[in-house]
C-alpha positions, 0 to 999 in steps of 0.5 A: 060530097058537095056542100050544097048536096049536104046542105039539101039533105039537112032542109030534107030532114028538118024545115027550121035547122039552127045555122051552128049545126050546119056549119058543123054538119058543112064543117064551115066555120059560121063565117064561112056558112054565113057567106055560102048561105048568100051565095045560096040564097039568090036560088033557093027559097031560105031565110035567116031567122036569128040564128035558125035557118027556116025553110017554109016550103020545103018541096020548092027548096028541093025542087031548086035543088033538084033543079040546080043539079040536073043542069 
């Protein structure tokens, strides 16, 4: 599965996700998710909260998502 599909099932199960417990879910090293969450970040409406990835509209991440795979 595509790392940003797994990533768009994760933010649909939680708005406020620790950044570890996706790097694990990614199986990413935390360098490696940190450079793919500022890849992602151009598209999809996250933020970086310490160590807390928070989506605060959770509908408009999914639907970037949704977007984004559809094209």
């Amino acid at each position: 599965m595509d790392l940003l599909r797994k990533f768009q099932k994760i933010i649909k199960m939680a708005s406020r996700v620790k950044k570890n417990d996706v790097a694990e879910a990614l199986g990413l090293p935390d360098e490696e998710l940190f450079v793919k969450l500022m890849d992602w970040s151009d598209q999809f409406p996250f933020k970086i909260d310490g160590d807390m990835i928070v989506v605060d509209d959770s509908a408009g991440f999914v639907n970037a998502l949704d977007r984004q795979f559809a094209a």
